[in-house]
C-alpha positions, 0 to 999 in steps of 0.5 A, a space after each residue: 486464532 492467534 497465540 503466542 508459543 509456549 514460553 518462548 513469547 514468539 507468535 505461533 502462524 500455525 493457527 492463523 489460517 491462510 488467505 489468499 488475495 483470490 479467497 478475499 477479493 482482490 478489489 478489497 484490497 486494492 481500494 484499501 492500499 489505494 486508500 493508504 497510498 492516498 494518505 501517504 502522498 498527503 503526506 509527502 506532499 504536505 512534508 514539501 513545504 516544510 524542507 528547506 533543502 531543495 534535494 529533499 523537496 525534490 525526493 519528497 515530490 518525487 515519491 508522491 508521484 510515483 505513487 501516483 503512478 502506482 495507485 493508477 496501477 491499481 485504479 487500471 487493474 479494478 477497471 479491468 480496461 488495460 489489455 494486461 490486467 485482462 
């Protein structure tokens, strides 16, 4: 349950129980930020087109591709193939 303190209009954590990656299952929630990470290279990827200038067209590829490189991370740990994720 989540509650604002008495009067002070500030969000009280108190009563908002503490999950943990390891009480929720951390492939829930890689599937989920590998879904948001998806959406967001859309995004830059699409984002491309519309800049005129090339260092920013650059920037915005760029941040795609690291993304990429991090939902690989993520795909990487799920499958439990790479020697550091065992």
């Amino acid at each position: 349950m989540v509650s604002t303190a008495a009067g002070t209009g500030t969000l009280d954590t108190r009563e908002v129980p503490a999950m943990s990656i390891a009480t929720t299952g951390a492939l829930h929630h890689t599937h989920h930020v590998k879904a948001k990470i998806n959406e967001l290279v859309e995004h830059l990827r699409a984002d491309v087109v519309k800049i005129e200038d090339p260092k920013g067209q650059a920037l915005f590829e760029t941040s795609a591709e690291v993304l990429l490189g991090l939902r690989k991370a993520l795909e990487d740990y799920e499958s439990g193939t790479e020697p550091g994720w065992k």
